[in-house]
Backbone bond lengths (Angstrom), bond angles and torsions (degrees), N, CA, C in turn:
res aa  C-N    CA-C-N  psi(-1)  N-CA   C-N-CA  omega(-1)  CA-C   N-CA-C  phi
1 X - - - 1.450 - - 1.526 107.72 -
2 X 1.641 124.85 137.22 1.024 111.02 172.37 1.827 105.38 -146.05
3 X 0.887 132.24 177.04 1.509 151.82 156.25 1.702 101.80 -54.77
4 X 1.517 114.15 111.88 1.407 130.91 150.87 0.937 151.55 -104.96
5 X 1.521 119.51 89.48 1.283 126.85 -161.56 0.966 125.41 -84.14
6 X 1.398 137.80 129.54 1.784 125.87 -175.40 1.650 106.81 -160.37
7 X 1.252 99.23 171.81 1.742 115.70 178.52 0.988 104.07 -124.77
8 X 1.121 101.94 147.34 1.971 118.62 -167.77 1.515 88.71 -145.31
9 X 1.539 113.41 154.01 1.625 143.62 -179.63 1.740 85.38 -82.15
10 X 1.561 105.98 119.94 1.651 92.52 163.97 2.089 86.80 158.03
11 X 1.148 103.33 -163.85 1.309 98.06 -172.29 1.489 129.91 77.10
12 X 1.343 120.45 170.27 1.568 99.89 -170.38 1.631 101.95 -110.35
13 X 1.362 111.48 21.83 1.576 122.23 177.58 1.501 110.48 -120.30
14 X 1.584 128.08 -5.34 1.055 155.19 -163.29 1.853 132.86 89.94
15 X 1.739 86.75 -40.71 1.650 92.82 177.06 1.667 97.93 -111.93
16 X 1.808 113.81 148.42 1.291 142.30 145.99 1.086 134.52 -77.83
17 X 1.197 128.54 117.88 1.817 113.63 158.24 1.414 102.30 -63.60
18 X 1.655 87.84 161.90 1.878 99.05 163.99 0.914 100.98 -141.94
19 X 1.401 140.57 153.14 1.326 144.33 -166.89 1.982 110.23 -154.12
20 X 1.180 106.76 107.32 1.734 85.06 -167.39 1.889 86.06 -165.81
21 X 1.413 111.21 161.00 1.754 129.05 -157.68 1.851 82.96 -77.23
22 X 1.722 131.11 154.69 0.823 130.96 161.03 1.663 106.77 -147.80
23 X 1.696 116.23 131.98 1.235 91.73 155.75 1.240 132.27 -98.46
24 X 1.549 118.11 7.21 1.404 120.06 -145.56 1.860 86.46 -111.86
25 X 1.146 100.06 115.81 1.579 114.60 167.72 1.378 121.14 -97.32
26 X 1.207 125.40 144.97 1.335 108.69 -165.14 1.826 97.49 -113.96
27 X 1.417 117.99 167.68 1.559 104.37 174.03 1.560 112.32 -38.98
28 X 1.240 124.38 -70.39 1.516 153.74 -163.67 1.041 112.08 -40.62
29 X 1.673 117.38 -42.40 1.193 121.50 -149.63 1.695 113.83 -72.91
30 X 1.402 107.94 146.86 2.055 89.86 178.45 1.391 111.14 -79.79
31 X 1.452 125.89 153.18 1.649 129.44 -158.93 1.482 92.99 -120.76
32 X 1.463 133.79 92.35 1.927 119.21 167.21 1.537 104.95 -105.47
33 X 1.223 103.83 160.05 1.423 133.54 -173.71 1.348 103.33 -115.56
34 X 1.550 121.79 128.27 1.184 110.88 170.83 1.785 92.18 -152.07
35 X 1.386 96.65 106.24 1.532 123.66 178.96 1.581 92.82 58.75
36 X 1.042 148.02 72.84 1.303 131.11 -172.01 1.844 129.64 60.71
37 X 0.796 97.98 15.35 1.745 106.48 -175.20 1.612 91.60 -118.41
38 X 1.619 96.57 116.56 1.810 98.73 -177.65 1.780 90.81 -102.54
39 X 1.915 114.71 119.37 1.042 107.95 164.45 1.511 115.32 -110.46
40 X 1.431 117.89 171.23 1.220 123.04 -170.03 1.488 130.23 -126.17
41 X 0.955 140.74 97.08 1.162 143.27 173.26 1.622 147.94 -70.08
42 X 0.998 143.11 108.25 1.349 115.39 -174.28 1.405 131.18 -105.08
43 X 0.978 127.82 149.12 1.741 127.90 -142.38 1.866 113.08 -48.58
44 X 1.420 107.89 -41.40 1.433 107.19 179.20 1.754 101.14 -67.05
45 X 1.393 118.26 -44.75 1.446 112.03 -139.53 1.878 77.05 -69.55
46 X 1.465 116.26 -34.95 2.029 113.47 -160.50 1.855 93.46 -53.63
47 X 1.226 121.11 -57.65 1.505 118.38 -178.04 1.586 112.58 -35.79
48 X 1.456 108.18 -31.36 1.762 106.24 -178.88 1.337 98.41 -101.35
49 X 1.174 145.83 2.78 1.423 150.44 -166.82 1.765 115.98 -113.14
50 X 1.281 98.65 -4.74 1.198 104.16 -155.61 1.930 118.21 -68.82
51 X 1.354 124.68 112.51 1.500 107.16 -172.65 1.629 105.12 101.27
52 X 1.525 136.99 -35.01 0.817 166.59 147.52 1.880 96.27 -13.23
53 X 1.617 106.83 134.99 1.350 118.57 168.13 1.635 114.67 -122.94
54 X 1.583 112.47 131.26 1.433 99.05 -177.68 1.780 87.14 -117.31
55 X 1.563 107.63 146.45 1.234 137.87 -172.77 1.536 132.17 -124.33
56 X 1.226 129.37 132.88 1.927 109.40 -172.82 1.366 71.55 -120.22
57 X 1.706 99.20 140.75 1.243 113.33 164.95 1.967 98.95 -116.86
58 X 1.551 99.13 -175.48 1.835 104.42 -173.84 0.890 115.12 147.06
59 X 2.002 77.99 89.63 1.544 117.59 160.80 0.747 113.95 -152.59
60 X 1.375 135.12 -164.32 1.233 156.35 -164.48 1.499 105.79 -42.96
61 X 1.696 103.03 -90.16 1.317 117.81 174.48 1.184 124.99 -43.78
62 X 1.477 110.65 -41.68 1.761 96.61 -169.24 1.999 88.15 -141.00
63 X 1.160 113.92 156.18 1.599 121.10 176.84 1.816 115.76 -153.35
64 X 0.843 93.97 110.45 1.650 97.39 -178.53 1.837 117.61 131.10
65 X 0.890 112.60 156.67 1.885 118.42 177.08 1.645 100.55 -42.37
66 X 1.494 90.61 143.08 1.453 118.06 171.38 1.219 124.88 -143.75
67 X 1.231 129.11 89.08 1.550 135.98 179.54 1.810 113.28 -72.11
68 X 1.576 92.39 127.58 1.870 89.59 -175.20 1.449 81.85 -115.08
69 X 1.431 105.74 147.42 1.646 119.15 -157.87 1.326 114.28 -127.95
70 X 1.579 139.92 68.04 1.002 119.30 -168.11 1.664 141.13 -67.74
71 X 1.832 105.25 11.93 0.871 124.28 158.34 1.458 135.71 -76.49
72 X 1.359 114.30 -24.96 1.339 145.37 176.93 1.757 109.01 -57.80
73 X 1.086 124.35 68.38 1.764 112.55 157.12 1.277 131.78 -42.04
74 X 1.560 111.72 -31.37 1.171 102.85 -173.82 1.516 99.53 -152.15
75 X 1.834 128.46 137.92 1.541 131.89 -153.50 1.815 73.37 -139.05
76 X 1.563 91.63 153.65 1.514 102.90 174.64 1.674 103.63 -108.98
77 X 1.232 123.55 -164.54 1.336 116.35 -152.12 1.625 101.60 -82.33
78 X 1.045 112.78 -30.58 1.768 110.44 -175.03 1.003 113.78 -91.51
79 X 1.774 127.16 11.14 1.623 130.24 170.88 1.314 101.78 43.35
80 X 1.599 129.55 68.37 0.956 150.03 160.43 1.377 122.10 -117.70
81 X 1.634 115.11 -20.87 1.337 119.17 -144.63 1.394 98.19 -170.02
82 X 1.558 104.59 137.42 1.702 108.02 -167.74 1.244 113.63 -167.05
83 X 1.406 118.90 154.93 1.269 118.90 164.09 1.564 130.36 -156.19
């Protein structure tokens, strides 16, 4: 089981993250380790991912993953969605 990260066409900025448990790896896909956390990538979404930091925050204000994107020109208001 690992962490799957990807971009999908959709959103009101054009691109989505997705973030969700997968076991099914495909040849292609990129495989990282981070302290024990196997995440997953797949070849289109790494080209939009590229340089890119994903983060869990948990607290108050904010709780859950946060990807800062330095590919991203432009994020819509709920930093869900970008392009």
């Amino acid at each position: 089981m690992a962490l799957r990260v990807a971009v999908r066409p959709g959103g009101c900025s054009g691109f989505s993250y997705e973030m969700f448990f997968d076991s099914d790896v495909a040849g292609d896909d990129q495989t990282l380790d981070f302290s024990g956390v196997k995440v997953i990538v797949d070849p289109s979404s790494a080209q939009l991912l590229t340089g890119a930091t994903l983060d869990y925050k948990d607290g108050l204000q904010q709780a859950g993953f946060s990807i800062d994107n330095p590919n991203a020109t432009r994020t819509c208001g709920c930093g869900q969605s970008f392009s």
